[in-house]
DSSP file (Angstrom, degrees, kcal/mol; ACC not computed):
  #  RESIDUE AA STRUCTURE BP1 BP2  ACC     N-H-->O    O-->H-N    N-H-->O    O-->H-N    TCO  KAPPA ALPHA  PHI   PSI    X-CA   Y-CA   Z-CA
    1    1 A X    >>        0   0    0      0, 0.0     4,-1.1     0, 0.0     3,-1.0   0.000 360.0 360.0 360.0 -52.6  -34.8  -29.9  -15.3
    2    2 A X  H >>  +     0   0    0      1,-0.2     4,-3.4     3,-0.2     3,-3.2   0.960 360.0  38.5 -22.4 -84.4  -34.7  -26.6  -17.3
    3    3 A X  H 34 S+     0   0    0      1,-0.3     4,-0.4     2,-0.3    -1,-0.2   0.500 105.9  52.7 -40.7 -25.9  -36.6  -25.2  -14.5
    4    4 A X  H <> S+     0   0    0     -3,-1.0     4,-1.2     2,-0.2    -1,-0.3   0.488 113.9  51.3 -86.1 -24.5  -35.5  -26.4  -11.6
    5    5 A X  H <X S+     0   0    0     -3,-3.2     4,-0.7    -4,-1.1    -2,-0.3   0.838 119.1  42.0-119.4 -62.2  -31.8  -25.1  -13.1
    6    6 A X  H  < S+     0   0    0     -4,-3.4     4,-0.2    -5,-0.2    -2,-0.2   0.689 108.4  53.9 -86.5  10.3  -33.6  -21.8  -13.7
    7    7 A X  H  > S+     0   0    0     -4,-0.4     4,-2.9    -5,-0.3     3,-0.3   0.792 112.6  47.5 -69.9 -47.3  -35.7  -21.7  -10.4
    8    8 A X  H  X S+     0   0    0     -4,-1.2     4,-0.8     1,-0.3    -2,-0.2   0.524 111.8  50.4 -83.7   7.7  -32.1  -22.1   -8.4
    9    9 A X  H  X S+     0   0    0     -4,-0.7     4,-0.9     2,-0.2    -1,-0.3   0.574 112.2  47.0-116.3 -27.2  -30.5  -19.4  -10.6
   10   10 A X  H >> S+     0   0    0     -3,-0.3     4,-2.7    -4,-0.2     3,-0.7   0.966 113.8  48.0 -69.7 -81.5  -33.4  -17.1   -9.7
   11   11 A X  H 3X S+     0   0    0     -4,-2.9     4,-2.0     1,-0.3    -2,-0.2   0.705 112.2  49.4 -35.5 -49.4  -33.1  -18.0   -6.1
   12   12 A X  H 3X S+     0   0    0     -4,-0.8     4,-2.1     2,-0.2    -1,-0.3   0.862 112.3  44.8 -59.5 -46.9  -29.4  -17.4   -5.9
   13   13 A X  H XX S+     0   0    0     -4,-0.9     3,-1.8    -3,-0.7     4,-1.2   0.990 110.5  54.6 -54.5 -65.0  -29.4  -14.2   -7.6
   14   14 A X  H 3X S+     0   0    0     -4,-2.7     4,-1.3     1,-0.3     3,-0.4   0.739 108.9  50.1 -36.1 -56.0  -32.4  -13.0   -5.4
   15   15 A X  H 3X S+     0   0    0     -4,-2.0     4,-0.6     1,-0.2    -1,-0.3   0.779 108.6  52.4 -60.0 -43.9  -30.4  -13.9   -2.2
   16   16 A X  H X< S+     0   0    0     -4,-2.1     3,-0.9    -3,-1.8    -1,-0.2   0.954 107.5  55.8 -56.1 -41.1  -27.2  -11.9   -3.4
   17   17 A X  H 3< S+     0   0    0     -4,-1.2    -2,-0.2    -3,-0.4    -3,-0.1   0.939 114.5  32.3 -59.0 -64.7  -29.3   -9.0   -4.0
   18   18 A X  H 3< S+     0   0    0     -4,-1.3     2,-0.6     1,-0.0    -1,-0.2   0.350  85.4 109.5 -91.8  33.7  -30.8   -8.7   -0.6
   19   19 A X  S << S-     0   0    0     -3,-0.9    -3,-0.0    -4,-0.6    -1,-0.0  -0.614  79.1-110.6 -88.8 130.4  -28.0   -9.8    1.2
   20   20 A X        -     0   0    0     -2,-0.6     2,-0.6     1,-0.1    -2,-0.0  -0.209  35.8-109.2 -54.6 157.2  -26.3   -6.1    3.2
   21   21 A X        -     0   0    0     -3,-0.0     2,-1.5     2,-0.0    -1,-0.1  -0.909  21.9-157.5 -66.0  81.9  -23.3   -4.9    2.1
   22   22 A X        +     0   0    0     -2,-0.6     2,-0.4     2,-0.0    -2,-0.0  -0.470  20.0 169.8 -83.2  91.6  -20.2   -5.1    3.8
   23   23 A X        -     0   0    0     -2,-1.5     2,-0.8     1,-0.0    -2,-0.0  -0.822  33.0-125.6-102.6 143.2  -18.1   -2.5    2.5
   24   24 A X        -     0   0    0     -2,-0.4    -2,-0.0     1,-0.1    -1,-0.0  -0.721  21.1-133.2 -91.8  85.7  -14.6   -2.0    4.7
   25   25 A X        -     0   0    0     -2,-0.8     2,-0.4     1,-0.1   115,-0.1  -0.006  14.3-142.8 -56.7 128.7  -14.2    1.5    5.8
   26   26 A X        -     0   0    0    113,-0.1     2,-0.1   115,-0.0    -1,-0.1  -0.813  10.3-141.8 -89.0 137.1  -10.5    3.0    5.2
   27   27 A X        -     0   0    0     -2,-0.4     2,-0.4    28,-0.1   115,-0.1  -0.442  30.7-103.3 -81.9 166.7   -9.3    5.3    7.8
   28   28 A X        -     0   0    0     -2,-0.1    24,-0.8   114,-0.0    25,-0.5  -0.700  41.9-170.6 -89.5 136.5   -7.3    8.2    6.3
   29   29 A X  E     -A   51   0A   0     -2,-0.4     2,-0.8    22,-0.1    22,-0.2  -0.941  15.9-136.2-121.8 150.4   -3.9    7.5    6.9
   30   30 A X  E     -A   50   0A   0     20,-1.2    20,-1.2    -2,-0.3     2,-0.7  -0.853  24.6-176.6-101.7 110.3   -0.3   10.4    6.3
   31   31 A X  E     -A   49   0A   0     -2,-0.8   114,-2.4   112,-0.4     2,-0.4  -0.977  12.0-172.2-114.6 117.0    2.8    8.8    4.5
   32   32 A X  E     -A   48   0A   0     16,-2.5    16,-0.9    -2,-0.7     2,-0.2  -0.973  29.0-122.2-128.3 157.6    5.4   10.7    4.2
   33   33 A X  E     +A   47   0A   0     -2,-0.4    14,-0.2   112,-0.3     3,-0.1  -0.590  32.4 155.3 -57.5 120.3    8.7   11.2    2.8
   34   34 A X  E     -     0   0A   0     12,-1.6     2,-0.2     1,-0.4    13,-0.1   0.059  55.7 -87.1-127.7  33.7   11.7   11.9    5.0
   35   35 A X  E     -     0   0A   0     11,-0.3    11,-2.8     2,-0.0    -1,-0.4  -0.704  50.7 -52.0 126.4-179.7   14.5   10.9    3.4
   36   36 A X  E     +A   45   0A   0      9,-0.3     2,-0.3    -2,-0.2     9,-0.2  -0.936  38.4 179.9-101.4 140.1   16.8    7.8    2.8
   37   37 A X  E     -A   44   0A   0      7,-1.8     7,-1.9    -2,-0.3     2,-0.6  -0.887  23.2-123.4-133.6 159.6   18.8    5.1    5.1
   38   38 A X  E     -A   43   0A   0     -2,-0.3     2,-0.6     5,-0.2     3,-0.4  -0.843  21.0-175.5-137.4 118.9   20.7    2.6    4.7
   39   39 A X  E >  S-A   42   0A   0      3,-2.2     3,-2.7    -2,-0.6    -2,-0.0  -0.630  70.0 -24.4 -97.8 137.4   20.3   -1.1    5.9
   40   40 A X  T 3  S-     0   0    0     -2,-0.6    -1,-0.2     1,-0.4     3,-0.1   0.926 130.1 -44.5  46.3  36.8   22.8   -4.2    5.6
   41   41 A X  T 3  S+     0   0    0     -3,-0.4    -1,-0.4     1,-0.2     2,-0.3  -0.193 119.5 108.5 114.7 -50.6   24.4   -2.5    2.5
   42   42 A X  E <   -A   39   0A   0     -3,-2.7    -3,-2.2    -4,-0.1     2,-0.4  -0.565  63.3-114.8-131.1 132.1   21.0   -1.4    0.9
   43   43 A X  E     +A   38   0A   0     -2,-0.3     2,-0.5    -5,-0.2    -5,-0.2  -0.284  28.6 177.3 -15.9  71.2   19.0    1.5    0.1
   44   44 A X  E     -A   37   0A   0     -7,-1.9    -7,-1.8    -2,-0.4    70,-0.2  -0.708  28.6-127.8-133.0 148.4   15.9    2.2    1.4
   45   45 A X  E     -AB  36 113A   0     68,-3.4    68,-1.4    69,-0.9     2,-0.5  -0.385  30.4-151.6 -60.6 151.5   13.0    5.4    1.2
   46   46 A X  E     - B   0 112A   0    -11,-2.8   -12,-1.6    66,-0.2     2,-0.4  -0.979  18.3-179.1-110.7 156.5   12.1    6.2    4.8
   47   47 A X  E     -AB  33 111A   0     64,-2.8    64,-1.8    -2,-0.5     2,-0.3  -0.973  24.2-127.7-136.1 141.4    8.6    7.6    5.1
   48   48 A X  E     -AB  32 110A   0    -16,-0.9   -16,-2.5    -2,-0.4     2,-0.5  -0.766  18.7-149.4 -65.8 122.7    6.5    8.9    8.5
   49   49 A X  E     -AB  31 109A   0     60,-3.5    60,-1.7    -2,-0.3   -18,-0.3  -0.928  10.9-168.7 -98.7 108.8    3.1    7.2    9.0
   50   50 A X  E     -AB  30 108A   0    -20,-1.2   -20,-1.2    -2,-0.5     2,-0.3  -0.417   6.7-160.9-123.7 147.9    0.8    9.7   10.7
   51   51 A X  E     +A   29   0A   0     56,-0.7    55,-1.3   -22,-0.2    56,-0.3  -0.955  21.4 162.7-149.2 139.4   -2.9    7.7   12.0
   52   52 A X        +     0   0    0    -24,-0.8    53,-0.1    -2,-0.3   -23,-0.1   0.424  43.6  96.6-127.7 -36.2   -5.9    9.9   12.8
   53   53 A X  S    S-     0   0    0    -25,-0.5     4,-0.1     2,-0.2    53,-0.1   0.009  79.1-120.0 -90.7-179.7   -8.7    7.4   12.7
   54   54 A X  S    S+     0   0    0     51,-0.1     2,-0.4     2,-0.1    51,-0.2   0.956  98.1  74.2 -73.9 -33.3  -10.2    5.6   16.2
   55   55 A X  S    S-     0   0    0      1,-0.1    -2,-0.2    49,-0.1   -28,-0.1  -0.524  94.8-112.6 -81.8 128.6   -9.2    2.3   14.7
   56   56 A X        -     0   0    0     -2,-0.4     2,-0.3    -4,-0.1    48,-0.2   0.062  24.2-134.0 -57.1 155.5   -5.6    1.2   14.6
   57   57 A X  E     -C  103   0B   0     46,-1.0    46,-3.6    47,-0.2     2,-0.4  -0.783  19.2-159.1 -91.6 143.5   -3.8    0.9   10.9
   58   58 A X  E     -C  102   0B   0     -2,-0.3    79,-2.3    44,-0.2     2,-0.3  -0.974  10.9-176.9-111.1 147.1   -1.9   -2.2   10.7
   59   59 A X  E     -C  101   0B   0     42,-1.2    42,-1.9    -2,-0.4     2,-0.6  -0.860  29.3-115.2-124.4 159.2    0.7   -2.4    8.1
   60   60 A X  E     +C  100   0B   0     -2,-0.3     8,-4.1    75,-0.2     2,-0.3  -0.875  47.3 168.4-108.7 113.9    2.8   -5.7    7.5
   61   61 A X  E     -CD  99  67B   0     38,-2.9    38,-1.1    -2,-0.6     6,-0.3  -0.972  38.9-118.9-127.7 123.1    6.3   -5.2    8.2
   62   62 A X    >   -     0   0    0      4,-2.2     3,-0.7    -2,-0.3    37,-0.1   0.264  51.5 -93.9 -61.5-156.3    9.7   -6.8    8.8
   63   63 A X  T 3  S+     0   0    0      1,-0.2    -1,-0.1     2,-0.1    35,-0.0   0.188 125.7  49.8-105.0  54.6   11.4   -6.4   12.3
   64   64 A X  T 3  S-     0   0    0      2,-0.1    -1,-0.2    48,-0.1    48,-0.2  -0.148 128.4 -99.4-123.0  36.1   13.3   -3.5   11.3
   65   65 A X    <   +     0   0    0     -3,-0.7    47,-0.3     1,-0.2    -2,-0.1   0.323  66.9 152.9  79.7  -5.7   10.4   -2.0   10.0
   66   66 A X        -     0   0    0     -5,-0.2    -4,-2.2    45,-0.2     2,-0.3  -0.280  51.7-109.9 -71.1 151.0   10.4   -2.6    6.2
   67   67 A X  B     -D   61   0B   0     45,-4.2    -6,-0.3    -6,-0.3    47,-0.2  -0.423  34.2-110.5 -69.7 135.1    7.3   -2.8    4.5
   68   68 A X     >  -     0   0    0     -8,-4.1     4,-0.6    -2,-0.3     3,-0.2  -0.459  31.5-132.6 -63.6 135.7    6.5   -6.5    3.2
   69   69 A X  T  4 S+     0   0    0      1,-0.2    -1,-0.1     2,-0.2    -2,-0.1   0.497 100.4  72.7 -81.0  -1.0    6.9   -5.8   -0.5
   70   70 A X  T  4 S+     0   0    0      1,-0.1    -1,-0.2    65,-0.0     3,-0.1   0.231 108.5  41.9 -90.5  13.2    3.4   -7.8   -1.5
   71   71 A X  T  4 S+     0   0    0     -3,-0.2    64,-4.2     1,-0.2     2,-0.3   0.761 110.7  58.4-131.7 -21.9    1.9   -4.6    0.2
   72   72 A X  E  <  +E  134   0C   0     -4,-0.6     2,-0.3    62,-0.3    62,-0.2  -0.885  50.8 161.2 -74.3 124.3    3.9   -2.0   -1.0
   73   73 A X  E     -E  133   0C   0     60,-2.7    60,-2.8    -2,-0.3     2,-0.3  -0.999  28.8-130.2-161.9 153.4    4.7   -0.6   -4.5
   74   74 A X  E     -E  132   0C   0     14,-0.3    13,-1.0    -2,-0.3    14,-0.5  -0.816  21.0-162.0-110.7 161.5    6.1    2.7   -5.8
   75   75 A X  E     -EF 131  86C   0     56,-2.0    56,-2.1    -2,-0.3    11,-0.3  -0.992   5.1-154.9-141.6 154.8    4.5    4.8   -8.7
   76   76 A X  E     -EF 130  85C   0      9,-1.0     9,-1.7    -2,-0.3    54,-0.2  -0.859   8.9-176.4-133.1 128.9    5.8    7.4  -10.9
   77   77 A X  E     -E  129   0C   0     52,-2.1    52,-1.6    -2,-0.2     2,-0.3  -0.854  37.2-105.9-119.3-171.9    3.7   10.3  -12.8
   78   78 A X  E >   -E  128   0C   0      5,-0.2     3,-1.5    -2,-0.2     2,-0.3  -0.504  61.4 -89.6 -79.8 158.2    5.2   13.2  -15.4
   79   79 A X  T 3  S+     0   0    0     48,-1.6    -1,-0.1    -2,-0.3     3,-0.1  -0.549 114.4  23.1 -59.4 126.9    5.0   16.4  -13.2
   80   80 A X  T 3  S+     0   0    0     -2,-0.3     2,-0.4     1,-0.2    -1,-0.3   0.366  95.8 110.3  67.4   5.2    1.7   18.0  -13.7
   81   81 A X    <   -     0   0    0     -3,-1.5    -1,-0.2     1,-0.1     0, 0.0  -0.907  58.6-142.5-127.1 153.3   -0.3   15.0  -14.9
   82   82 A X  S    S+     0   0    0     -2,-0.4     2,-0.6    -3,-0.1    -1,-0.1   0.504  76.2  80.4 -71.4 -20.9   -3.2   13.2  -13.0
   83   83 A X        -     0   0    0     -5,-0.0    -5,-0.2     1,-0.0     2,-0.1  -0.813  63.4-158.5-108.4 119.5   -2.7    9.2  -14.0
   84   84 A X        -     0   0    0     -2,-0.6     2,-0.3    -7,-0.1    -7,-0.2  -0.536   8.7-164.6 -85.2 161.7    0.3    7.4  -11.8
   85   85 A X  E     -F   76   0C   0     -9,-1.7    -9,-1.0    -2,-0.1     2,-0.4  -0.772  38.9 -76.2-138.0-173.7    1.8    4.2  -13.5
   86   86 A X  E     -F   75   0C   0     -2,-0.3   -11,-0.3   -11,-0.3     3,-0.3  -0.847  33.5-142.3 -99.7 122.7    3.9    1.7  -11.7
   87   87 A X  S    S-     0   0    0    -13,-1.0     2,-0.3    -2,-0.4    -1,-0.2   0.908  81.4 -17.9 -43.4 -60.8    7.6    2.9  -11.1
   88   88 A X        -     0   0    0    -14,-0.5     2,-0.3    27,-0.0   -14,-0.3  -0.935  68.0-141.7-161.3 111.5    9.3   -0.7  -11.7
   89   89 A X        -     0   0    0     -2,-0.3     2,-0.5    -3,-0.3   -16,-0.0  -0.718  12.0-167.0 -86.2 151.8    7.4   -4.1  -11.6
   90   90 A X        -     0   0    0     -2,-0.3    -2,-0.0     1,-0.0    -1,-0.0  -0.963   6.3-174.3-141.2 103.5    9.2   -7.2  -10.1
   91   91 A X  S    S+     0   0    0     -2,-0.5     2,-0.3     2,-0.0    -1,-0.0   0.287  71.0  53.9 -61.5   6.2    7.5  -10.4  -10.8
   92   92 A X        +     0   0    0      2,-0.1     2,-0.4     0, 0.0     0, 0.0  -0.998  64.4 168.1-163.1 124.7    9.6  -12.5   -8.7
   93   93 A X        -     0   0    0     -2,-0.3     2,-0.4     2,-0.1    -2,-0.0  -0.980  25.0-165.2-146.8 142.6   10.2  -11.8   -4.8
   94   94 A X        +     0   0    0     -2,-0.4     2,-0.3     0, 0.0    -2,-0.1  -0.931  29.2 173.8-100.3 140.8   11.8  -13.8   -1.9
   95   95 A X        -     0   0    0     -2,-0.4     3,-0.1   -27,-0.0    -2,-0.1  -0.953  33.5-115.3-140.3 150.4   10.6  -11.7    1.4
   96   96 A X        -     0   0    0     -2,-0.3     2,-0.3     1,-0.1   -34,-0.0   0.004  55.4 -79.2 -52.6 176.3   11.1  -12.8    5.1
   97   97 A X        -     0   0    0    -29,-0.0     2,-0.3     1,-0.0    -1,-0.1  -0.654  52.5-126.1 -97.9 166.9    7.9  -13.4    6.8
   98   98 A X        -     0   0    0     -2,-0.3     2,-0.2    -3,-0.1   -36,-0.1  -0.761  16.5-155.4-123.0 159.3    6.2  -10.4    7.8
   99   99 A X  E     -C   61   0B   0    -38,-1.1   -38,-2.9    -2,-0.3     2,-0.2  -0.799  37.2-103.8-125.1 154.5    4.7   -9.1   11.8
  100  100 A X  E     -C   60   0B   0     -2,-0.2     2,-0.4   -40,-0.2   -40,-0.2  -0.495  24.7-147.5 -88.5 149.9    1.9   -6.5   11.9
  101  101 A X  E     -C   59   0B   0    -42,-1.9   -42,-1.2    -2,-0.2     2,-0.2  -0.983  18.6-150.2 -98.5 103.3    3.0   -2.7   13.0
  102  102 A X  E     -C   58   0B   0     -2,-0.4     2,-0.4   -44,-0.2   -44,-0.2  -0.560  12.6-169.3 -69.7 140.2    0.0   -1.4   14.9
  103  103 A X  E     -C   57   0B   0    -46,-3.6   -46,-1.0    -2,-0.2     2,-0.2  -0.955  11.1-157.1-122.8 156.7   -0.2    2.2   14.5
  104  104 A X    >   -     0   0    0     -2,-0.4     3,-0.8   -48,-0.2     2,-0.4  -0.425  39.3 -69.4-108.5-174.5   -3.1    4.1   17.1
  105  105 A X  T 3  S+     0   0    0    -51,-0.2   -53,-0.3     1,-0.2     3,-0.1  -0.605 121.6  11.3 -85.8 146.4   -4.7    6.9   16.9
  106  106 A X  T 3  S+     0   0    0    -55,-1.3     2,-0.2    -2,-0.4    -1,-0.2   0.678 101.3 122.4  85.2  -3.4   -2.4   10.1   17.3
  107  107 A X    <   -     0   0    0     -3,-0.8   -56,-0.7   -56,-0.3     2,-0.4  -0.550  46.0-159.5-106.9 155.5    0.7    7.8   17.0
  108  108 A X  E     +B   50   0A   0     -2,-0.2     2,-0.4   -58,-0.2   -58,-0.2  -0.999  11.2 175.9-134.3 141.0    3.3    8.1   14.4
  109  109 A X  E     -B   49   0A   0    -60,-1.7   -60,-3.5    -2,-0.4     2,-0.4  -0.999  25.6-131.3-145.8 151.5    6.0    5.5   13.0
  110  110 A X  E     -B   48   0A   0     -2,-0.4     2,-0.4   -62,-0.2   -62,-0.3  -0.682  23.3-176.9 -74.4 133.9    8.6    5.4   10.5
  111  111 A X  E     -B   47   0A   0    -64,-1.8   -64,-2.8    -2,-0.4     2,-0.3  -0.963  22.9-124.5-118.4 154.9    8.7    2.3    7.9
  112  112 A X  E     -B   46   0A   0     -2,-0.4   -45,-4.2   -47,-0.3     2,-0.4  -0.729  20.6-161.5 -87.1 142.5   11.5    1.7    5.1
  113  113 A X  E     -B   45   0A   0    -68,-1.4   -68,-3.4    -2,-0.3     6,-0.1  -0.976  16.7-157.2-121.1 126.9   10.6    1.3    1.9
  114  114 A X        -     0   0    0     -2,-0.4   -69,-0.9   -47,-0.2    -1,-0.2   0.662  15.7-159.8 -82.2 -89.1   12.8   -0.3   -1.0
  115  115 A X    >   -     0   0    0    -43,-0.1     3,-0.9     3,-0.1    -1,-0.1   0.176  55.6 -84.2 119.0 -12.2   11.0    1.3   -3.8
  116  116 A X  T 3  S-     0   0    0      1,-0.2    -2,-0.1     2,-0.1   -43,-0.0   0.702  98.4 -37.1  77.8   7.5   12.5   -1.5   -6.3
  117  117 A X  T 3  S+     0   0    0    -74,-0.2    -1,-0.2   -29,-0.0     3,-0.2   0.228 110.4 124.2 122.4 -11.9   15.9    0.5   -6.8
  118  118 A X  S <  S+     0   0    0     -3,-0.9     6,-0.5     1,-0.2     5,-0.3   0.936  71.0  46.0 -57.8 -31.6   14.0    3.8   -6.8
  119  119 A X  S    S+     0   0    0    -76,-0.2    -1,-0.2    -5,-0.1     3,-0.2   0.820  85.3 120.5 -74.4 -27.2   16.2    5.4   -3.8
  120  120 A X  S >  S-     0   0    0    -77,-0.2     3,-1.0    -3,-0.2     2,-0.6  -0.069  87.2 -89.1 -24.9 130.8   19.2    4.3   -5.4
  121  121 A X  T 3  S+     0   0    0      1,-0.2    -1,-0.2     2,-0.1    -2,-0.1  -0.320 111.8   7.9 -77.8 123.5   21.4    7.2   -6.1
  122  122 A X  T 3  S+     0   0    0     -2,-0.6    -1,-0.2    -3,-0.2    -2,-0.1   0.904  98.7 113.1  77.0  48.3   20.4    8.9  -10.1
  123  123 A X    <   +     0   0    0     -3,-1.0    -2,-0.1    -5,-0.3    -4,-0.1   0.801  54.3  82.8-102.2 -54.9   17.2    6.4  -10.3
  124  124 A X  S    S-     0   0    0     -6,-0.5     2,-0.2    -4,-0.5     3,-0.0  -0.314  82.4-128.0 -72.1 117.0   14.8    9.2  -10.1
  125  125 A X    >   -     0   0    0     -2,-0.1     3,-0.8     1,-0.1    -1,-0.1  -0.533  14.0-115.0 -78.4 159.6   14.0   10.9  -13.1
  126  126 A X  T 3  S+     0   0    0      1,-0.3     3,-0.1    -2,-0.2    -1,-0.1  -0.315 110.7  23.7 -59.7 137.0   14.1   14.8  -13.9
  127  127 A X  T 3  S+     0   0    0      1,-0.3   -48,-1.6   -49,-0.1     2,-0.3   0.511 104.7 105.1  96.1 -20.1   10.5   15.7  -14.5
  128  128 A X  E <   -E   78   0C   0     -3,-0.8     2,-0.4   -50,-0.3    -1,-0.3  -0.800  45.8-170.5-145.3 112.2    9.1   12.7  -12.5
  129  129 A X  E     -E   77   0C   0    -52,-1.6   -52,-2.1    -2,-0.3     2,-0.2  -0.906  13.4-161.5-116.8 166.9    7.6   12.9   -9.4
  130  130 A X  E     -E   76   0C   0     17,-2.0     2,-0.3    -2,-0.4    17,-0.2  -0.845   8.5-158.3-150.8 169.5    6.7    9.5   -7.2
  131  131 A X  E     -E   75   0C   0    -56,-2.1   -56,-2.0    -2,-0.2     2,-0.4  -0.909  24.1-122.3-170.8 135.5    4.6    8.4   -4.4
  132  132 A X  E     -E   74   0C   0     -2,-0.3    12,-0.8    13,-0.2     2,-0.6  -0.612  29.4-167.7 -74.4  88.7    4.6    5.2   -1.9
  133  133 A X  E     -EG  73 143C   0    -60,-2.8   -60,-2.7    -2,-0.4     2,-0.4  -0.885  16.5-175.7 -90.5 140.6    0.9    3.3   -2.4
  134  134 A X  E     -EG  72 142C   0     -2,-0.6     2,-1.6     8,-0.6     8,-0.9  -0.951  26.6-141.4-131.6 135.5    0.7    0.9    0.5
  135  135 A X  E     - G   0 141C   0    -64,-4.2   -75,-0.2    -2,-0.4     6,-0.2  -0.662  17.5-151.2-106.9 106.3   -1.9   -1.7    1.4
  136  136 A X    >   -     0   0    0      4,-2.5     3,-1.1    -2,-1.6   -77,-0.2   0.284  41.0 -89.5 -69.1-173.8   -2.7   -1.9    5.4
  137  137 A X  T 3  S+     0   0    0    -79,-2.3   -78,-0.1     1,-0.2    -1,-0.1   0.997 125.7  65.1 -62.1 -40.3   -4.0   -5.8    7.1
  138  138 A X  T 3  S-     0   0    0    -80,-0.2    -1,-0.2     1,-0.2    -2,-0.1   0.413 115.8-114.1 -75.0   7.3   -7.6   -4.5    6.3
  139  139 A X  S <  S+     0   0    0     -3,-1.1    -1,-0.2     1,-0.3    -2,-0.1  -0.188  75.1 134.0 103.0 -25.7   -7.3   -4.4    2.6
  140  140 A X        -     0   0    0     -5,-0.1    -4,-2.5  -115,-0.1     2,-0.5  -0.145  49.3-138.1 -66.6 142.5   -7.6   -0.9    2.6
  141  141 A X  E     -G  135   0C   0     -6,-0.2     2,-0.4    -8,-0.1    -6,-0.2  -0.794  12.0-167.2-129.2 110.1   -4.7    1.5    0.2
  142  142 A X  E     -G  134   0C   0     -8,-0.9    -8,-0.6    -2,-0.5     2,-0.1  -0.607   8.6-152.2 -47.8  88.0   -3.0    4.7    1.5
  143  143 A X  E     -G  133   0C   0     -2,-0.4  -112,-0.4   -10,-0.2   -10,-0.2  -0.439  20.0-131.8 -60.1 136.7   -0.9    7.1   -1.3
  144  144 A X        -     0   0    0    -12,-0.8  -112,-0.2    -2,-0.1     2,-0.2  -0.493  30.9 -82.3 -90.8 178.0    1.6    8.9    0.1
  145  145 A X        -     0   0    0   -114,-2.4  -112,-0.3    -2,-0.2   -13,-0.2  -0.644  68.1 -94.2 -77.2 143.8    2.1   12.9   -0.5
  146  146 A X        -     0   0    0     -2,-0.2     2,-0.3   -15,-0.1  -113,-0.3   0.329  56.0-167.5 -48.5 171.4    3.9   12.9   -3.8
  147  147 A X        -     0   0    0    -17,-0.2   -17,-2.0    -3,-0.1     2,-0.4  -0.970  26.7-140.9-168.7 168.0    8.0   13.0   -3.4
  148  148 A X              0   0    0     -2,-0.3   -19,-0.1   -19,-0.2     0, 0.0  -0.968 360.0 360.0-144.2 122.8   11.3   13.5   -5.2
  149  149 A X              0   0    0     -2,-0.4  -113,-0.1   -31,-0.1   -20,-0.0   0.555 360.0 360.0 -74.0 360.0   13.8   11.2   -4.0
């Protein structure tokens, strides 16, 4: 029985090993900051999404464009240092259900971003710069250029 239990443990491994690799290429995608708007009472980053590659980016969105917040998150570093941390976590979300944005190549669109209270007026600290990571349909995740609200 030993054997037979290390013959299929053998087998299995073997089979992971030369089985190809399907790794998901990300196309490079531009987020940027352009400011703040405000919907149904409440705050939100706007950012321009710039798409280069041949394939389209999808992003998950509501239909006034906000980014579905299970795809989105903001992160904060000190001014001058390399390691970002997470602005403000929120364990607990109600969201609408979310529709794909297709972006093309060459194409540009805006999305809103809450940011978790970050656009909120004297949220941002002195010292602090921030940046918009977002995570497209293909798994793949796009930083945006750093930002000062």
């Amino acid at each position: 029985m030993k054997r037979l239990t290390a013959f299929c443990l053998v087998v299995a491994l073997a089979s992971c090993a030369v089985h190809p690799n399907r790794t998901t290429k990300c196309p490079r995608a531009d987020l940027t900051y352009v400011g703040t708007e405000r919907v149904d009472g409440l705050t939100y980053g706007r950012f321009q999404v710039t798409h280069n590659a041949g394939q389209p980016l999808q992003l998950w969105v509501d239909e006034r464009r906000r980014l579905y917040p299970r795809t989105a998150r903001a992160e904060m570093r000190r001014t001058g240092e390399d390691a970002w941390r997470p602005y403000n976590v929120i364990l607990e979300e109600i969201t609408p259900g979310a529709i794909g944005l297709s972006i093309g190549q060459g194409e540009q669109r805006s999305v809103l971003f809450d940011g978790d209270g970050l656009f909120l007026p004297g949220r941002s600290s002195a010292g602090e710069e921030y940046s918009m990571v977002v995570r497209d349909a293909a798994g793949c995740e796009h930083r945006s250029v750093t930002f000062i609200p």
